[in-house]
C-alpha positions as CSV (number, residue, x, y, z in Angstrom):
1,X,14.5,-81.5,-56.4
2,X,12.6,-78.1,-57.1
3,X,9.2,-77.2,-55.1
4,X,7.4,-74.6,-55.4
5,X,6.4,-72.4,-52.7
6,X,2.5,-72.2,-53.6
7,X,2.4,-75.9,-52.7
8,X,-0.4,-76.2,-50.2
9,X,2.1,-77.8,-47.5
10,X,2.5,-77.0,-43.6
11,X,6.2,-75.9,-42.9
12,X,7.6,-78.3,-40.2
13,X,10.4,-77.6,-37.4
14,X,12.0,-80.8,-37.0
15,X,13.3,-83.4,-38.9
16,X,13.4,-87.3,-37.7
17,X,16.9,-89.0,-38.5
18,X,16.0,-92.7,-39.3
19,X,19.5,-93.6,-39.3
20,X,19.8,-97.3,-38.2
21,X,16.4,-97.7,-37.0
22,X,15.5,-100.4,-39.5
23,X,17.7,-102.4,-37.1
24,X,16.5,-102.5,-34.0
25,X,17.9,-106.0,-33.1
26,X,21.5,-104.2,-33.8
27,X,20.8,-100.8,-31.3
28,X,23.4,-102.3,-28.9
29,X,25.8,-103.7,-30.8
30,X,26.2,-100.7,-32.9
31,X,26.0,-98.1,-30.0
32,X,29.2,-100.2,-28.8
33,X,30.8,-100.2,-31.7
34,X,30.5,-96.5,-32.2
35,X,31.2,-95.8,-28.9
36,X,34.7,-97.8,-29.0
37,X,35.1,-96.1,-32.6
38,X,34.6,-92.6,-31.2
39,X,36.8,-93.2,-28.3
40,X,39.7,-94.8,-30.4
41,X,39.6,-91.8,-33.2
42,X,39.5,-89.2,-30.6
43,X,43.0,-90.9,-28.8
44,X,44.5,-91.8,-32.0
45,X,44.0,-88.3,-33.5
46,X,44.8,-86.2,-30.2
47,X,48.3,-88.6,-29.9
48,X,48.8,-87.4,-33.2
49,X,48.3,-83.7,-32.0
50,X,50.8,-84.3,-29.1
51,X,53.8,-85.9,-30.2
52,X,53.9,-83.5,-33.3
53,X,53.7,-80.6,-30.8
54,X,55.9,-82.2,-28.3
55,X,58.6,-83.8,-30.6
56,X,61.0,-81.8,-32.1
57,X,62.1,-83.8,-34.8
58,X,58.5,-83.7,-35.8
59,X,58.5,-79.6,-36.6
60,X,58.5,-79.7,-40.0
61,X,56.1,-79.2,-43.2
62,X,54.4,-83.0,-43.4
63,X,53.7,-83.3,-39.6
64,X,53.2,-79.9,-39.1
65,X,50.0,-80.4,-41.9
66,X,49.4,-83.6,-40.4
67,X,48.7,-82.1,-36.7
68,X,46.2,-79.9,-38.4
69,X,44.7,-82.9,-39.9
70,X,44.2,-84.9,-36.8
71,X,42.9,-81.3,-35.2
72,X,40.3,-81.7,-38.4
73,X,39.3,-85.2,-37.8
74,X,38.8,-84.9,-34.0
75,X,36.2,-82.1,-34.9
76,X,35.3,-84.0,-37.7
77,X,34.0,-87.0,-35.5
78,X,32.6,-85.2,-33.3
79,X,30.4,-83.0,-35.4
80,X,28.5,-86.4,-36.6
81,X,29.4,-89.4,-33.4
82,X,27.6,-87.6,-30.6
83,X,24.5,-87.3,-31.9
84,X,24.4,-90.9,-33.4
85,X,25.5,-92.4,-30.0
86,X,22.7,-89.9,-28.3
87,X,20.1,-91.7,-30.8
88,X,21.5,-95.2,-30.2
89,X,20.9,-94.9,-26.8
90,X,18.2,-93.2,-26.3
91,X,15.6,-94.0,-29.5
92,X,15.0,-90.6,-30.2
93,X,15.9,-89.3,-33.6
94,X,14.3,-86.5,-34.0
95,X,17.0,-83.2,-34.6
96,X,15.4,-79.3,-34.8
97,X,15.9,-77.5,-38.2
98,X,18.2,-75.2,-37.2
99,X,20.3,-78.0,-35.1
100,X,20.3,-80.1,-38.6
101,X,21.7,-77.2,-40.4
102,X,24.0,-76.6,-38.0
103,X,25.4,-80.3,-38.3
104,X,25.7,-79.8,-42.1
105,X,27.2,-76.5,-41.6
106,X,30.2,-78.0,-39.3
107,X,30.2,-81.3,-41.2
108,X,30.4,-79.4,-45.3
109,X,32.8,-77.1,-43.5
110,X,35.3,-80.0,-42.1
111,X,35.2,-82.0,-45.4
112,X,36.0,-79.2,-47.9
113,X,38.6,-78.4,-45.2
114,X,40.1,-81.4,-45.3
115,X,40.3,-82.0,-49.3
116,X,42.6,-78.7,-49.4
117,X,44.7,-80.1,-46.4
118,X,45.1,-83.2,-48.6
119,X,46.1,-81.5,-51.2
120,X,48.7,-78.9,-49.5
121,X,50.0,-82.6,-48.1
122,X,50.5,-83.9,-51.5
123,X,51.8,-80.5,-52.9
124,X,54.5,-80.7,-50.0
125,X,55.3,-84.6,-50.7
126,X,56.2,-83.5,-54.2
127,X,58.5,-80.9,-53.6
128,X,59.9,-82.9,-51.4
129,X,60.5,-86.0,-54.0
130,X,60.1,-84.2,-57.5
131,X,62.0,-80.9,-56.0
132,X,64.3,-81.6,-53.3
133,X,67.0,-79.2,-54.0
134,X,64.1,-76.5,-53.7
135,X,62.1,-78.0,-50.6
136,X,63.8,-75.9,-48.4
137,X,63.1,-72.1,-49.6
138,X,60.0,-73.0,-51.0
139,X,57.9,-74.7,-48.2
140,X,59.1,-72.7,-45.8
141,X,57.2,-71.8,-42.8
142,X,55.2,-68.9,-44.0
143,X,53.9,-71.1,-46.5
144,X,52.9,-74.1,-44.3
145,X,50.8,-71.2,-42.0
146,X,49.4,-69.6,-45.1
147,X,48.5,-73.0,-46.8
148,X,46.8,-74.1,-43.6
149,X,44.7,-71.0,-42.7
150,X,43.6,-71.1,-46.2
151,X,42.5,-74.9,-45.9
152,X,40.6,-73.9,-42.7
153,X,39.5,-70.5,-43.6
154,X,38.3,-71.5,-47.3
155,X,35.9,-74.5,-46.5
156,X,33.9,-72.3,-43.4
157,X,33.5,-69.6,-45.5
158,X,32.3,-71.1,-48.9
159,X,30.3,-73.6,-46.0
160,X,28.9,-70.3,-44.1
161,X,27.4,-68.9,-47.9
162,X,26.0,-72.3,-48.2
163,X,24.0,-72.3,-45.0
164,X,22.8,-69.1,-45.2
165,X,21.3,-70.0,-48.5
166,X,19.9,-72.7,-46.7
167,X,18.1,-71.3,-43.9
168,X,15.7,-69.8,-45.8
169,X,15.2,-72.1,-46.9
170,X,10.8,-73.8,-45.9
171,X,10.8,-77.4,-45.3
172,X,7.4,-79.4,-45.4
173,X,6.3,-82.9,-44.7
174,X,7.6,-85.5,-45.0
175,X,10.1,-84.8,-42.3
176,X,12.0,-87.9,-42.2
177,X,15.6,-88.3,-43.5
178,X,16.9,-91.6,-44.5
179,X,20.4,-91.0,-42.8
180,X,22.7,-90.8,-39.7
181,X,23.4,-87.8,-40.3
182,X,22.2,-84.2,-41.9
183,X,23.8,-84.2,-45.1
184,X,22.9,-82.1,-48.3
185,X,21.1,-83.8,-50.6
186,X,18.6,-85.5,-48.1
187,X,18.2,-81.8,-46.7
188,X,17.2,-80.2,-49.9
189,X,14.7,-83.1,-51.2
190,X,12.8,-82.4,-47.9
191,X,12.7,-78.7,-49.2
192,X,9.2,-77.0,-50.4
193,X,10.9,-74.0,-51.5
194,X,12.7,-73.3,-54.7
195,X,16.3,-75.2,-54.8
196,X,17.5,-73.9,-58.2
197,X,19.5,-71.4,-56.3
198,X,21.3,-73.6,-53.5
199,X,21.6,-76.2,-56.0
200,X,23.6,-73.6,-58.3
201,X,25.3,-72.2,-55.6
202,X,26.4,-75.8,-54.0
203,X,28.1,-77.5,-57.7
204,X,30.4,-74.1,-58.1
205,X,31.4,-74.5,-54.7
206,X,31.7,-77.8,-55.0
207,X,34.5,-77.4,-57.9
208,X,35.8,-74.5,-56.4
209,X,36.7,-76.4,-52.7
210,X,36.4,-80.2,-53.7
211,X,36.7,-81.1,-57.2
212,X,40.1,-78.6,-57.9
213,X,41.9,-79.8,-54.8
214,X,41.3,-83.3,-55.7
215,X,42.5,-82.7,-59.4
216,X,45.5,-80.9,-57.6
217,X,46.1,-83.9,-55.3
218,X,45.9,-86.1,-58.1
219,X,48.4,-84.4,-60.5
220,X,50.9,-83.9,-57.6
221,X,50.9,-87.8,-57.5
222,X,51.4,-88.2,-60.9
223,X,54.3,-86.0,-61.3
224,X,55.8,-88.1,-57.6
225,X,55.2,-91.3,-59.8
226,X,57.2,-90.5,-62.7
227,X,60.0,-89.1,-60.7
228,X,59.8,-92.6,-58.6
229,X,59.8,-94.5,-61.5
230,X,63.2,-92.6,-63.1
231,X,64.9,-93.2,-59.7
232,X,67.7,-96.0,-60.9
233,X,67.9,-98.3,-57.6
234,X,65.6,-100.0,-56.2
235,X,66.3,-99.1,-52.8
236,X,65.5,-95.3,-53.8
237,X,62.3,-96.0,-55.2
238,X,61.2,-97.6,-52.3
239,X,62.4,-94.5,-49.7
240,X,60.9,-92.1,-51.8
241,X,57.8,-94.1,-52.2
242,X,57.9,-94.7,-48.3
243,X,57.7,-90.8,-48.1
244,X,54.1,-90.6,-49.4
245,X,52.8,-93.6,-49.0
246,X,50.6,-93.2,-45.8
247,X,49.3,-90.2,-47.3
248,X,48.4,-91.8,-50.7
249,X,46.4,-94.5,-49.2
250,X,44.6,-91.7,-46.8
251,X,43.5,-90.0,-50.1
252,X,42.9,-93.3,-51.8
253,X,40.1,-94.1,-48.8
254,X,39.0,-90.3,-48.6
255,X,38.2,-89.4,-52.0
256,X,37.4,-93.3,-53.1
257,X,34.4,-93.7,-50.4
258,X,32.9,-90.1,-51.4
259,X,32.8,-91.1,-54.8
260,X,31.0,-93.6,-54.2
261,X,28.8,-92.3,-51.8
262,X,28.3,-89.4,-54.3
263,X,27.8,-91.3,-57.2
264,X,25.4,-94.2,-56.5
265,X,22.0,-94.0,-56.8
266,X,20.0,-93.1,-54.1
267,X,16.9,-95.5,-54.5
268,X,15.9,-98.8,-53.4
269,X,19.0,-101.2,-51.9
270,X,21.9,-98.3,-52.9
271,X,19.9,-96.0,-50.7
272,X,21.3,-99.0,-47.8
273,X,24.8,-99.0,-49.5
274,X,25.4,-95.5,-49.6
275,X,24.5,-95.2,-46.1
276,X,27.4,-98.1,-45.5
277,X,29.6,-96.1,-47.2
278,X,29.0,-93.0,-45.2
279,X,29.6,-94.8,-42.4
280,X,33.4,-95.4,-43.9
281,X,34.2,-91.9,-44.9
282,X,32.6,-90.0,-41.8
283,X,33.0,-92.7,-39.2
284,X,36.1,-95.1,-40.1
285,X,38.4,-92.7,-42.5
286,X,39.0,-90.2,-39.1
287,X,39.9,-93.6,-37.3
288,X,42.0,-94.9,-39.8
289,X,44.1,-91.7,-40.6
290,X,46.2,-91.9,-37.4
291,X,46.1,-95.5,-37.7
292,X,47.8,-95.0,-40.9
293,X,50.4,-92.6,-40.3
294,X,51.3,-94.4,-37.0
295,X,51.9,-98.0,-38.4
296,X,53.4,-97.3,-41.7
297,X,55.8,-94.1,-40.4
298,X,59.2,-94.3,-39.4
299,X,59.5,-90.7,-37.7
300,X,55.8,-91.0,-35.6
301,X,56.9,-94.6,-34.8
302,X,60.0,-93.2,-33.3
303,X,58.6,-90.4,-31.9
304,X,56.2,-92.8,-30.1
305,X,58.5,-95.1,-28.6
306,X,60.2,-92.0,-27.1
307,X,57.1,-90.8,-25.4
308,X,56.8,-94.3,-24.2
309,X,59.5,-94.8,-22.4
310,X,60.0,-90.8,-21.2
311,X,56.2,-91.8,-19.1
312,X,57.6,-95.4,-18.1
313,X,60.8,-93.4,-16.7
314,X,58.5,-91.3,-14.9
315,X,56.5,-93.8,-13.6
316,X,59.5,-95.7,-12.4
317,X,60.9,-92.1,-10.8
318,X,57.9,-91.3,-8.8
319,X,57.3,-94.7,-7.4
């Protein structure tokens, strides 16, 4: 949406968050359920972060990308969890300017972090099935370093031009957001400044950090298909499949709820539907992602178990 400066229109310095106010009967319930969430993605993800560090069968490519990504979704939740608790409890939802921009900053700069780690993951889960004589030389260890400080450096970068933009950016009444959270779209419509720019500036970046990664991810999975499917036995198929499979459905949930979140309209009952959907790919996909990895793989399951019974033998020792 494009306003033009000359509008007659006082510029404001704080923004009101309606979130889940248009529930007031539900303020406990879902400041529990938060809570619990918060509390169960930051263990789930940090365990993640441990055992990978800790467990030497664990030092390799996939887990070595997966620690990062449970670094990501621990900063991840917290950039957006905090504050919603903070308004649960305490009924005030109003956020500064600067501290909403801030939000967005951390929150773009996580997610378009997080599409290049998914796609790194995929690109190592096919050389691993479609290239395994090759795996070895080619993701070696400089690679995995270089793949990740590009994931990490890339999205707060392209982010960091992005808020700058922003900020100066003059917002005018209303100041009221219709979300949880400071996202971008909400952000510019409350904007009585020319948007062309951002606008520009936000659907090249947009290709450039979310749309080519995901086109990246998506061919990588092809070609792992295709090579599945060509595998004679049955048994094959289903260890090669077993390879990727916990990252596939990660993906699946990560890139299937923004979609959605991105494609529906933003009017009348979407506008509450979008906001559910939000809830799943800021709130539920950081819980689910160890969840995930931990259920349906072999190697964390074992490394687990290990950890496990090496504080139970302690235990038992210092008693």
């Amino acid at each position: 949406m494009e306003k033009g400066e000359g509008e007659n229109q006082t510029s404001i310095t704080e923004f009101i968050l309606l979130g889940f106010g248009d529930l007031p009967e539900l303020q406990t319930l879902l400041f529990l359920g938060f809570l619990v969430i918060y509390v169960a993605t930051m263990a789930g993800n940090i365990l993640i972060i441990v055992l990978v560090v800790t467990h030497r069968h664990l030092h390799n490519p996939m887990y070595f990308f997966l620690g990062n990504l449970s670094c990501l979704e621990t900063c991840y939740s917290s950039t957006i969890l905090p504050r919603v608790l903070a308004s649960l409890l305490t009924g005030d939802r109003t956020i500064s300017v600067e501290g909403c921009i801030t939000q967005f900053h951390f929150f773009g700069s996580l997610v378009t972090t997080e599409c290049s780690f998914l796609a790194a993951m995929s690109y190592d889960r096919y050389l691993a099935i479609c290239k395994p004589l090759h795996y070895g030389t080619c993701m070696n260890s400089r690679l995995c370093i270089q793949l990740a400080a590009g994931s990490w450096i890339s999205g707060f970068l392209i982010c960091t031009i992005v808020t700058c933009v922003m900020s100066q950016l003059i917002f005018c009444s209303p100041n009221e957001i219709d979300h949880f959270f400071c996202d971008f779209t909400p952000l510019i419509q409350l904007s009585c400044s020319d948007t062309s720019q951002i606008t520009l500036i936000i659907y090249i970046f947009s290709f450039l950090d979310a749309v080519s990664p995901f086109l990246l991810t998506l061919t990588s999975y092809i070609c792992i298909i295709a090579t599945i499917l060509r595998i004679p036995s049955t048994s094959g198929r289903q260890k090669a499949f077993s390879t990727c499979s916990s990252h596939l459905i990660v993906v699946a949930i990560f890139y299937g709820t923004i979609m959605i979140v991105y494609m529906l309209p933003k009017s009348g009952t979407m506008r509450a539907l979008n906001k559910v959907f939000s809830v799943c790919y800021t709130v539920l996909t950081p819980l689910a992602n160890p969840l995930i990895y931990s259920l349906r793989n072999r190697e964390v399951k074992k490394a687990l178990r290990n950890a496990v019974r090496r504080i139970v033998t302690l235990t038992k020792n210092s008693d």
